[in-house]
ZAKE-465814 format. One record per residue (C-alpha): x negated, y, z. Coordinates in steps of 0.05 Angstrom, whole numbers, plus 5000, padded with zeros to 4 digits. Example, Ala and Ser with C-alpha at 12.3 -4.5 7.8 and 13.67 -1.06 7.14 Angstrom:
BEGIN
c1 c2 c3
4754 4910 5156
4727 4979 5143
//
This chain:
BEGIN
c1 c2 c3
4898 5128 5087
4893 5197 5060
4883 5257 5106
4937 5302 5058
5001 5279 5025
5011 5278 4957
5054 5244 4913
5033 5190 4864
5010 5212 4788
5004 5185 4726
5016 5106 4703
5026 5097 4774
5079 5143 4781
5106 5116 4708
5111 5050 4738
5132 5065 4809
5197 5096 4766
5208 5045 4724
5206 4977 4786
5231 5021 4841
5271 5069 4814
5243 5127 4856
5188 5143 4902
5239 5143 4963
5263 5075 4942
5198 5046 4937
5190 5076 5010
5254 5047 5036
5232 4973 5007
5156 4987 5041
5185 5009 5103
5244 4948 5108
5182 4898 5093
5145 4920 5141
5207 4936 5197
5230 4861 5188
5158 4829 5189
5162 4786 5253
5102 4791 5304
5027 4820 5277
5018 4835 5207
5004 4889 5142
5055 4906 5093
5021 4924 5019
5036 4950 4951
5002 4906 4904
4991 4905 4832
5008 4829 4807
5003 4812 4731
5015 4890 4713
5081 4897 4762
5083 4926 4834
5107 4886 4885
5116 4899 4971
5099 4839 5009
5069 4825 5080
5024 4779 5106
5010 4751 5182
4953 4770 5225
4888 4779 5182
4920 4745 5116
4902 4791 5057
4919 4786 4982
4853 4818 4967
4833 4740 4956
4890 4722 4907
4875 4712 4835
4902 4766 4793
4917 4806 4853
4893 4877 4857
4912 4909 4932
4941 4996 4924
4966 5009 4993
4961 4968 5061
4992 4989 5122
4983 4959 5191
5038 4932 5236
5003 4903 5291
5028 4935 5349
4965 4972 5372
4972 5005 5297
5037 5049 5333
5049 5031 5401
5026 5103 5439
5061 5150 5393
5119 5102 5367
5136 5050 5425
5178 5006 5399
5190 5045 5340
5159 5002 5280
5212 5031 5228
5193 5106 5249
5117 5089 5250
5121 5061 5169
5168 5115 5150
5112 5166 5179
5054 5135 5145
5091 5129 5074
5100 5210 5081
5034 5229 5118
4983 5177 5111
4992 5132 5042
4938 5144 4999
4963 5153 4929
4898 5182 4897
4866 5112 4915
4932 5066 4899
4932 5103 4830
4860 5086 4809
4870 5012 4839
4927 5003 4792
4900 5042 4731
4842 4984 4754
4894 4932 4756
4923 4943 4692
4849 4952 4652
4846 5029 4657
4782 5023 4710
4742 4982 4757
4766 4968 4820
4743 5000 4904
4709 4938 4919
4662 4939 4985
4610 4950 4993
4606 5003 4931
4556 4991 4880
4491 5033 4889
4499 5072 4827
4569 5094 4852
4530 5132 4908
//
C-alpha cells in the first residue's frame, strides 16, 4: 500500500491500456474479483507471461510461488482487513483501497521486473540494496 495516490506510469500504464482498457476498468474487474471471492482471501494484479491478469486466492494461498508469476498489487479480503470502517461492505472497502491505498510506484517496477526491465522486491532485500 502506498500512503499517497497516484496513478500508474509508464509500461505499466501502456499495458494497463492496452488489457483493460482503462484504469477505472481495471478497477471495476479488481474490485468484482475481490466482491465475489467467497469467505477469506486476497485479490491481486499479477504479471503472467508479460500480460496482467486479476485473480484471488483462499486464505494464505499466494501466487508469489507460481512459476513465471511476478505479484504488482495484493489486496486483503479477510474480513478483519474492513470490518470496523466497512461492515459488511467488501465492495466499498476494494473500491477505497484501489483509489487511496494501491501502490502503483511498486506495481510498476514489479512489472517493468516482470517483463525484463528490472529485478524484482523480493524479501528480505539484498544487503547492497540498503
Amino acid at each position: 500500500m502506498a500512503p499517497k495516490a497516484v496513478k500508474p506510469s509508464g509500461l505499466l500504464a501502456s499495458a494497463i491500456s492496452s488489457e483493460f482498457g482503462s484504469l477505472e476498468t481495471l478497477g471495476q474487474r479488481f474490485a468484482a474479483e475481490g466482491t465475489g471471492h467467497f469467505g477469506s482471501g486476497w485479490v491481486w494484479l499479477i504479471a503472467k507471461g508479460g500480460k496482467l491478469e486479476v485473480l484471488s486466492t483462499h486464505d494464505a494461498g499466494s501466487p508469489i510461488l507460481e512459476e513465471g508469476v511476478t505479484p504488482l498489487l495484493a489486496c486483503d479480503v479477510w474480513e478483519h482487513a474492513y470490518y470496523i470502517d466497512y461492515r459488511q461492505d467488501r465492495a466499498g472497502w476494494l473500491t477505497s483501497w484501489w483509489h487511496r491505498l494501491a501502490n502503483w510506484h511498486f506495481a510498476a517496477m514489479q512489472f517493468d521486473a516482470a517483463i525484463g526491465q528490472g529485478k524484482p522486491w523480493r524479501y528480505p532485500p539484498s544487503q547492497t540494496a540498503r
